[in-house]
C-alpha positions in Angstrom: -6.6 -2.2 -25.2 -7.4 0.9 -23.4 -7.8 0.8 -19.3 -9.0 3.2 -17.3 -10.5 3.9 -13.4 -13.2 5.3 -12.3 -15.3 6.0 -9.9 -18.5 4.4 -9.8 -21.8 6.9 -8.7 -23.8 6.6 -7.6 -22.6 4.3 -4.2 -24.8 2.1 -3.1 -22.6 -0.6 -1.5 -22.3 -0.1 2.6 -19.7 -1.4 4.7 -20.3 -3.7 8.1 -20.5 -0.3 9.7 -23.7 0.8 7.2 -21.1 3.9 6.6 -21.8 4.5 2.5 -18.2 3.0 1.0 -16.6 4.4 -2.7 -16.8 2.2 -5.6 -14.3 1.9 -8.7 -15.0 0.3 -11.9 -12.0 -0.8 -13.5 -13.0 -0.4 -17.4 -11.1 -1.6 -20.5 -11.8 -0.8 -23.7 -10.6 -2.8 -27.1 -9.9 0.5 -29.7 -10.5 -1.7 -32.8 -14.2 -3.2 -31.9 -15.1 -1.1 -28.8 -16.0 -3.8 -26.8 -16.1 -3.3 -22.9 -15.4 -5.3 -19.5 -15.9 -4.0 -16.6 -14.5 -4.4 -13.4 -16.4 -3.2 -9.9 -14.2 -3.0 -6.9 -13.2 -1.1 -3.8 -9.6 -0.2 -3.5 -7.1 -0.4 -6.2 -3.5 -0.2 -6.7 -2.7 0.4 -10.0 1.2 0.4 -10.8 1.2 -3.3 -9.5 -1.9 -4.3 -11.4 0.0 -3.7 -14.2 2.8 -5.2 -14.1 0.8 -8.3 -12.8 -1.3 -7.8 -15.9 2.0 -7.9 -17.9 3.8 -10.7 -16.5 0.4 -13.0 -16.9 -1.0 -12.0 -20.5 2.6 -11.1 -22.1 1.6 -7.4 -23.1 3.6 -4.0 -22.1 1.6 -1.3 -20.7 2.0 2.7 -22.2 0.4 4.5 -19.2 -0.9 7.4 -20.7 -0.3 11.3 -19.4 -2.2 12.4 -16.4 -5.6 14.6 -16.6 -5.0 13.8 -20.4 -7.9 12.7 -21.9 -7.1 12.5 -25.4 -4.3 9.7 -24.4 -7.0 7.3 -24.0 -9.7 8.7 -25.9 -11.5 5.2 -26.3 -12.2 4.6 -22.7 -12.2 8.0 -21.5 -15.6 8.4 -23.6 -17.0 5.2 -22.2 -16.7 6.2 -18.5 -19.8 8.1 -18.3 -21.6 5.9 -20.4 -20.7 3.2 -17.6 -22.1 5.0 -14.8 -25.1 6.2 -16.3 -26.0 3.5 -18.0 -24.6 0.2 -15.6 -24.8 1.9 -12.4 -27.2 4.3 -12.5 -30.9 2.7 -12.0 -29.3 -0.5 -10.8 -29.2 -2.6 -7.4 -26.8 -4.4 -6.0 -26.8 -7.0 -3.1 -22.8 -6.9 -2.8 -19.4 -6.7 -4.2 -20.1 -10.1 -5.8 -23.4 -9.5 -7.4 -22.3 -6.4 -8.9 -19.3 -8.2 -10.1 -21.8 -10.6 -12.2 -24.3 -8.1 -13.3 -21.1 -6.0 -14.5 -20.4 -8.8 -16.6 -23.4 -10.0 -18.4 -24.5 -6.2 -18.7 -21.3 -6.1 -21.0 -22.0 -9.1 -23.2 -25.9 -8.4 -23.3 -26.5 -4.7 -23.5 -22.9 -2.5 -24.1 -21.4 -5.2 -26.6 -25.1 -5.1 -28.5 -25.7 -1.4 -28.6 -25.1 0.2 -32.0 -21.6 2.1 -31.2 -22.1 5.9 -32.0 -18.7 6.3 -33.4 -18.1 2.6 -35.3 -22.1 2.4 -36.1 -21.7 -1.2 -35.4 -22.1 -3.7 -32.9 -18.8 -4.1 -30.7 -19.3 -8.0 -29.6 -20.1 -9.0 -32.6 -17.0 -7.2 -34.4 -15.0 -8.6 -31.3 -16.2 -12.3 -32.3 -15.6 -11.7 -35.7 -12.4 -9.8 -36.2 -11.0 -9.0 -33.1 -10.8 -12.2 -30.6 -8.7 -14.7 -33.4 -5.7 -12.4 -33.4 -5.7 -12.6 -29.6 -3.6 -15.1 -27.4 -4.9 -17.9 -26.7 -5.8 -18.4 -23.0 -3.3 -21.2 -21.3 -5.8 -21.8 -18.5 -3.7 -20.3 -15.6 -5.9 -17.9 -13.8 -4.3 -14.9 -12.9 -2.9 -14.9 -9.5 -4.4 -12.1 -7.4 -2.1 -10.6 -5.2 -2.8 -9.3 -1.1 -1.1 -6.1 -0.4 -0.7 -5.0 3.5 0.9 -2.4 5.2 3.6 -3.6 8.1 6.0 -2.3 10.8 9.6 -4.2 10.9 9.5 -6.1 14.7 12.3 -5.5 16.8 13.7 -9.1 15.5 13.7 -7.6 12.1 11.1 -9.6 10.7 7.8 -8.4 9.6 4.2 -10.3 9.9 2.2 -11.3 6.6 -0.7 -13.8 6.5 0.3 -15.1 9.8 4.1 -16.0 8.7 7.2 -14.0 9.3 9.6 -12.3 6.6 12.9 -10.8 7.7 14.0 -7.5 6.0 17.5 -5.6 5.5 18.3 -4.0 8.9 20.4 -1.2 7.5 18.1 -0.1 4.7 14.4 -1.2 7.4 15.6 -0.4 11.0 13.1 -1.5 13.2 9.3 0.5 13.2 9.9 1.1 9.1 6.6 1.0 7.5 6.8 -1.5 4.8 4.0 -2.2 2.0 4.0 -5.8 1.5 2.5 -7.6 -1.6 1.6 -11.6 -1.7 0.8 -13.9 -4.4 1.1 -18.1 -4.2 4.5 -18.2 -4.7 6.1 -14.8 -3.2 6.1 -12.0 -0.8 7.8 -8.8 -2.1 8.4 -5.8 0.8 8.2 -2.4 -0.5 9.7 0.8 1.0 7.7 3.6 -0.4 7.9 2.2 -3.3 10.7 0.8 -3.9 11.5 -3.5 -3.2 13.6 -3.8 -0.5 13.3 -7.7 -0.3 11.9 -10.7 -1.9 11.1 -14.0 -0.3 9.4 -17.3 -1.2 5.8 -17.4 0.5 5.8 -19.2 3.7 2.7 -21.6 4.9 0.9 -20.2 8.4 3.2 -20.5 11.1 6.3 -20.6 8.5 9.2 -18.1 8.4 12.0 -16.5 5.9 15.0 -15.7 7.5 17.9 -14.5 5.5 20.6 -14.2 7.8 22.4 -11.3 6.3 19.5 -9.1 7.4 20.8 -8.8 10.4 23.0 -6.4 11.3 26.9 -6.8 11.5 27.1 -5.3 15.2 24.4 -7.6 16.6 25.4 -11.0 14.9 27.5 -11.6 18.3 24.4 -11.1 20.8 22.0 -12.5 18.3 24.3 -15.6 19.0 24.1 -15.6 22.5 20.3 -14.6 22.9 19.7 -18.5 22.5 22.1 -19.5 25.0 20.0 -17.5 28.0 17.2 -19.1 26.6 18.2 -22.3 26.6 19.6 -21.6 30.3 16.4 -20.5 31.4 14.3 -23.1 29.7 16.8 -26.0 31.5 16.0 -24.5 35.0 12.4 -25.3 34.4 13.1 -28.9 33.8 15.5 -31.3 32.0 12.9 -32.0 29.5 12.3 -28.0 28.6 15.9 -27.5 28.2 16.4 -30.7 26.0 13.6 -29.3 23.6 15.4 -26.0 24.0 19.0 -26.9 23.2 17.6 -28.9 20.3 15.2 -26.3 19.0 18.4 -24.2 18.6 20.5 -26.3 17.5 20.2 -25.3 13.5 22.6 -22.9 11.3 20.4 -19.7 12.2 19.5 -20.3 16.2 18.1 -16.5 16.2 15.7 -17.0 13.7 14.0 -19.7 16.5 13.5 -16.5 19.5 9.9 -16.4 19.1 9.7 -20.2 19.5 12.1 -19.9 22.3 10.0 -17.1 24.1 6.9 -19.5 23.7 8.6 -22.2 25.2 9.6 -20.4 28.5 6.1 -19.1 28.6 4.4 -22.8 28.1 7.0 -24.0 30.8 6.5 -21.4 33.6 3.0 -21.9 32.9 3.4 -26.0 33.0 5.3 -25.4 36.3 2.9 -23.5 38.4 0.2 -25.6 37.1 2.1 -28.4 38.8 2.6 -30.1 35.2 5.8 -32.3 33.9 6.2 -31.8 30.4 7.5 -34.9 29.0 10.7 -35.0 26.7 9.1 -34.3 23.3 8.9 -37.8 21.2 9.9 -37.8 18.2 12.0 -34.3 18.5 11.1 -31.4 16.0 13.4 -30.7 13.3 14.8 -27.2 13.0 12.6 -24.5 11.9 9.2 -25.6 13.2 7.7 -23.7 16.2 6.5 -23.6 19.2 2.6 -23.3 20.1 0.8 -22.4 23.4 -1.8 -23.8 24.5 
C-alpha cells in the first residue's frame, strides 16, 4: 500500500470566520489492484499517523525519499487524477459530507474506471485477488488520537482535555512548550519531537502526578506549601481547615495545591457572604478536587 498527501484544490470548505481554509486528501493506493481510498481532512500530522497506523493494522511503514516521485510511483500518479476528477466539479456541505462523497466516489466511479496502466477494473481485481490475502478486521476501530500544544504551569503540570499531567522539571522547566498527543488510554508529551513523558489518560477533573517530576531542590518547600494552606484554610473556620488537613493528608500533598487554592477562595468567599460551611459529610478521599461554585 502506497500513502500519500495532498492537497486538495480547488478549496471550497470555509471556516466559522467564512476565511477560505486548505484541504488535504489523505490518498492510499494498493500497487497490485490500484484500488483507491481517500481521505479529506484539514490538518495532518503524519509521523504519528503512522506509527498509529502500524500499531493498529500490524504493518511497518518504508517512508519513501522526499520530492521523490518515483518512490511512490502508484499514488504519486493518482493525485492529480483525485483532484481533478473528485474535487474538481464537486460540492461540498462540510468536512463530513465530503468525507462520504470521498468514499462512495471511490467504490462507484475510481474502483470502476478501466485503470490506464492495469487495463482493468481495480475494485473488482481488489474483490477478487487482492482483499483474501488481507488481515482480517478484529472489529477494533482505530483509535484517533488529539494532539495539542501546551506550556508546563509553574506546578509542573501541563493542561490536556481539562485534566492535569506533570512533566520532568529538569528536562521541561516551567513555560516549555510541549506537544501533547491523546488517545483512550494515554497521554504522551513531546518536546520537539522527542517523548519526554507518558501517563495513563485521566477523566475531566483527574490528574497524573509522578512525584519524581519534581525537582530535588524544591521537594522541601513543595512539602511545606500544604501546611500554609492548611493554616490559612483553618483561620476561616474549623470546618475549612478540617477539609484542608484531610485533603492533604495523602502520599503526594503537593499534587492537591490547586484544590487547596480553590478551597481558600470558596472559604473567603463563604465568609464574606456571611456563610458557614459545614464539615464535609462523608469526607473526600485523596486525590479528588475541589470545585467553586
Amino acid at each position: 500500500m502506497q500513502v500519500n498527501p495532498a492537497t486538495a484544490t480547488p478549496v471550497d470548505q470555509r471556516s466559522s470566520e467564512g476565511l477560505r481554509r486548505a484541504a488535504w486528501a489523505l490518498v492510499l493506493t494498493l500497487p497490485a489492484s490500484r484500488y483507491q481510498f481517500v481521505w479529506p481532512l484539514f490538518q495532518q500530522t503524519l509521523t504519528e499517523t503512522i506509527a498509529g497506523l502500524e500499531a493498529a493494522w500490524r504493518f511497518i511503514a518504508d517512508p519513501a525519499r522526499v520530492r521523490r516521485p518515483k518512490a511512490k510511483p502508484h499514488v504519486e500518479r493518482s493525485i492529480q487524477y483525485v483532484r481533478e476528477r473528485f474535487f474538481k466539479g464537486w460540492s461540498f456541505r462540510d468536512l463530513g459530507d465530503r468525507r462520504q462523497q470521498a468514499e462512495r466516489w471511490c467504490r462507484e466511479v475510481a474502483g470502476l474506471r478501466v485503470h490506464g496502466t492495469t487495463r482493468q477494473l481495480p475494485r473488482e481485481v481488489f474483490e477478487a485477488e487482492e482483499q483474501a490475502r488481507l488481515q482480517p478486521y478484529d472489529g477494533v476501530l482505530y483509535d484517533v488520537p488529539e494532539w495539542k500544544e501546551l506550556v508546563v504551569h509553574p506546578d509542573h503540570h501541563v493542561s490536556f482535555a481539562q485534566a492535569l499531567y506533570s512533566v520532568p522539571a529538569t528536562a521541561c522547566p516551567l513555560g516549555t512548550k510541549l506537544e501533547a498527543r491523546g488517545d483512550r488510554s494515554l497521554v504522551k508529551l513531546y518536546k520537539k519531537g522527542e517523548l519526554v513523558k507518558v501517563h495513563p489518560r485521566q477523566l475531566r477533573d483527574g490528574r497524573a502526578t509522578d512525584p519524581d517530576d519534581y525537582p530535588a531542590e524544591k521537594t522541601a518547600y513543595a512539602l511545606r506549601h500544604p501546611d500554609r494552606i492548611i493554616r490559612q484554610a483553618s483561620e476561616l473556620g474549623l470546618s475549612v481547615g478540617e477539609f484542608a488537613t484531610r485533603l492533604f493528608a495523602g502520599p503526594c500533598p503537593w499534587s492537591q495545591l490547586r484544590a487547596g487554592q480553590k478551597l481558600l477562595r470558596l472559604g473567603k468567599l463563604s465568609d464574606r457572604a456571611g456563610v458557614c460551611l459545614p464539615p464535609p459529610q462523608p469526607w473526600p478521599r485523596p486525590g479528588w478536587g475541589c470545585r467553586s461554585a
